[in-house]
N, C-alpha and C positions, 0 to 999 in steps of 0.2 A: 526388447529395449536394451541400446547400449549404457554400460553402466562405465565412467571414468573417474578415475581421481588423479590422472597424471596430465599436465598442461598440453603437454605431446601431441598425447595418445586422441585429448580433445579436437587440436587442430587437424590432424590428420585425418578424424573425423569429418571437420566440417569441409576439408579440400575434396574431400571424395565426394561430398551432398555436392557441393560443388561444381562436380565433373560432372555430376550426371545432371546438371543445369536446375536444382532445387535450389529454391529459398528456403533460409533458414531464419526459425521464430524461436526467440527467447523469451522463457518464462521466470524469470527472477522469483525464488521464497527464501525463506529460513527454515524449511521443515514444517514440521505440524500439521502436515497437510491436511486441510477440509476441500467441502464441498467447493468453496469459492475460487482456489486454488485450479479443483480440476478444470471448473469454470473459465479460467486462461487457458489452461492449454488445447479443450476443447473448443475455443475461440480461436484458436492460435492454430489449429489442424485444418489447411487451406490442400487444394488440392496440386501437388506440385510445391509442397512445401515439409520441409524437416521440423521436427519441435524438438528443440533444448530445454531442457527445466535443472535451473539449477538449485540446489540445496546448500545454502553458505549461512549460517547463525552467525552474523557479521558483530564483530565486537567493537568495533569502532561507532555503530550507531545507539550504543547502550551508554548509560551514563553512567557517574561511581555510584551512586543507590536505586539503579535500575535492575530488573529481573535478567541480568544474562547468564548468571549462574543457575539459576531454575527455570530459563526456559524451556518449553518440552521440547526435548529432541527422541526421536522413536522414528531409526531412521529404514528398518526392515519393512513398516508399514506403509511410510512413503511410500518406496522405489515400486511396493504393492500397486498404490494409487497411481501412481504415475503410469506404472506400465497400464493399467486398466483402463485409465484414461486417455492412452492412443499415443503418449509420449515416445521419440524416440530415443534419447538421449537425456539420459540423466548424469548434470556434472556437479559433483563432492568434491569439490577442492578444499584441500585441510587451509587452517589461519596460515601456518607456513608459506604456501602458495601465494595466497594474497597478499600477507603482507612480512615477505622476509625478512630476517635480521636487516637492521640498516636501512631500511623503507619510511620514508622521510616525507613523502608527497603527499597533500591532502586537495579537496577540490572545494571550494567554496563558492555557494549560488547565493547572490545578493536580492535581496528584495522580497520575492517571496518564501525567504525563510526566516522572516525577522518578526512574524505575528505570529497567535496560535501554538501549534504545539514548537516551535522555533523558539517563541520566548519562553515555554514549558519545559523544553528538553535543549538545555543549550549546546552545541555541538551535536544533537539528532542528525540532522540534515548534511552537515559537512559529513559525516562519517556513510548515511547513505550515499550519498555525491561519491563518494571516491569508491565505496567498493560497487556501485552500479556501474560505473564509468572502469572499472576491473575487467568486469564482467562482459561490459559490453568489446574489448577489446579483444578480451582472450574469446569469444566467440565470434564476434563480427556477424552478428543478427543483420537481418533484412528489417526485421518487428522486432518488435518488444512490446510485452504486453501487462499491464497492472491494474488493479483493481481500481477500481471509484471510492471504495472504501477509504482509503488510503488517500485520500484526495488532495490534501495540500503535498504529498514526497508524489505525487503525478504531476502537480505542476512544477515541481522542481525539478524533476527529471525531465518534463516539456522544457523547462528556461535551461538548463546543461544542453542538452542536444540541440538546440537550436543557435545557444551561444559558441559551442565548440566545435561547432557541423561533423558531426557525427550524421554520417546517413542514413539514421535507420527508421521508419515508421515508431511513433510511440502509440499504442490504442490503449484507450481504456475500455474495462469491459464494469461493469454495470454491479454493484455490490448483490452477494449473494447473501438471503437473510435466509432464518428457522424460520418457520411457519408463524411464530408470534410476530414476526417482523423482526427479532432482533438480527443485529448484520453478523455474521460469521467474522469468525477471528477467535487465531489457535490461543490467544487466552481466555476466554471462555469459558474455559475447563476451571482456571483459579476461582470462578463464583460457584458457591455453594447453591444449595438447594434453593434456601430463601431468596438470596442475591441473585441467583438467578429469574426466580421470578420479578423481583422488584427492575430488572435492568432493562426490561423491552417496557418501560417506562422512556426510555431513551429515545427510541424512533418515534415512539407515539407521539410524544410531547412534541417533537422536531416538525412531527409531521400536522400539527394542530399549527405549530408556530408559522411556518413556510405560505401555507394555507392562507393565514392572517394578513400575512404581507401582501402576498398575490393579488390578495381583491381590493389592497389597499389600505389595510390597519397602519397604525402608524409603526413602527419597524423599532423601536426601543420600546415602546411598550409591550410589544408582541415579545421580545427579547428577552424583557425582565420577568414576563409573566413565565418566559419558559426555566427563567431559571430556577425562579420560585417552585415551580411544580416539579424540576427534577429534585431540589432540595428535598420538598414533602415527600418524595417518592421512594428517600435515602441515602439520595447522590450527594456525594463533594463535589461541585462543580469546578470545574477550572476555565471553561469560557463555552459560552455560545456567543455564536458572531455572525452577521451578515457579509455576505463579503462580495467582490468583483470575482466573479467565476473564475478567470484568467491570471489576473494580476492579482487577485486574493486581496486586493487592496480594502480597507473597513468602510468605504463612504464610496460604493460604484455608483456610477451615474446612470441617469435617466436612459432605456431602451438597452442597458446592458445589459447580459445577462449574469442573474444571480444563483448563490449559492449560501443554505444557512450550515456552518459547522458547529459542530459541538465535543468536547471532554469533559470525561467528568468521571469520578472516582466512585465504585459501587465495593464497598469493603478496602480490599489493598487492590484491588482491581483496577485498573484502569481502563476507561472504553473510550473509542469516538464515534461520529458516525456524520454523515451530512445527506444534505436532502436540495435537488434542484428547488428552485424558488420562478415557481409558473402565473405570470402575471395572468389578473382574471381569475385566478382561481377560487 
């Protein structure tokens, strides 16, 4: 596995995949890397195709009382993961890089970043926007690949690439969970022994709620009951919501397809997670 941190050294990189007539797939993280993680780029490993994974702890999608100063970085283990995971190209570009002295541009997606964790983390989304929209330039991906977990900055990433036509496939690949069902994500590690068992309280309940609608419960009651039982369970909630899978809009219509989110606070923790919503169910 090639390892970069110079912009250069990157593209010269990718002109050579290039010549020898390979696609090239990007894997956007910040580090931390788990299970879910390798989970793209082994999605991402096509035959006739290069994988990128880059590692950027991007400071622009952190807020002023947000974890960017104690997020895990443990970046000797990564490059581990990566290579073992079939990666060929791992790019660390320093904040330098991305955003030099004098760097003044930001990228703004209207609409579906104005619910949810948008109205929870203001300026979340703009600061994703710009540094995927970095990344996507300094590599020029064929793919690009992101989690489901992560599900409303996927459709944000869907509405940029299609608004800025960028050519590149965006796939999502399918949330990787622990065996309790709880969804992987590098904080995880911030809940304790007890928190961590009370927090796969999370998908359960999502998964009781989803359930309810599908056969036809009425959908705010199913809503509130789920809030209720993440509270008894320890949670701060900060929303579960029904939503238009696509447009993430609060009130999708009839035969569209759905999707239930959720945030919610386990200690100083924060977690989310969402769950297709299967009529009939």
């Amino acid at each position: 596995m090639l390892i970069v941190r110079d912009l250069a050294a990157l593209r010269d990189a990718v002109r050579e995949f290039r010549a020898e007539g390979m696609r090239v797939a990007l894997v956007p993280t910040m580090g931390a890397l788990h299970a879910g993680h390798i989970a793209l780029v082994e999605a991402a490993r096509r035959p006739g195709t290069k994988v990128v994974a880059s590692i950027f702890v991007n400071p622009k999608q952190f807020g002023p009382n947000e974890d960017l100063s104690r997020y895990p970085r443990r970046e000797m283990a990564d490059l581990k993961m990566l290579e073992e995971g079939g990666c060929d190209v791992a790019w660390l570009p320093a904040v330098e890089t991305m955003y030099p002295e004098g760097f003044s541009t930001g990228v703004h997606v209207s609409g579906v970043t104005e619910g949810l964790d948008g109205a929870s983390r203001p300026g979340h989304f703009d600061g994703v926007a710009t540094g995927v929209s970095k990344l996507f330039n300094q590599v020029t991906p064929d793919a690009a690949y992101f989690g489901e977990k992560d599900y409303q900055q996927l459709q944000v990433i869907r509405r940029m690439v299609a608004d800025m036509d960028f050519d590149i496939e965006i796939v999502g690949v399918p949330t990787q969970r622990d065996d309790d069902g709880l969804a992987l994500s590098s904080r995880n590690i911030y809940l304790d022994e007890t928190e961590r068992q009370k927090a796969v309280a999370l998908p359960r309940v999502l998964g009781i709620a989803a359930r309810a609608i599908g056969r036809g419960d009425d959908p705010a009651a199913a809503l509130a009951e789920a809030e209720a039982s993440l509270e008894a369970a320890g949670f701060a909630v900060d929303y579960v919501a029904l939503v238009d899978a696509e447009t993430l809009g609060t009130e999708p219509e009839a035969g569209r397809p759905r999707r239930l989110l959720a945030a919610a606070r386990m200690g100083a923790t924060r977690l989310i997670d969402n769950i297709a919503v299967d009529d009939g169910q």
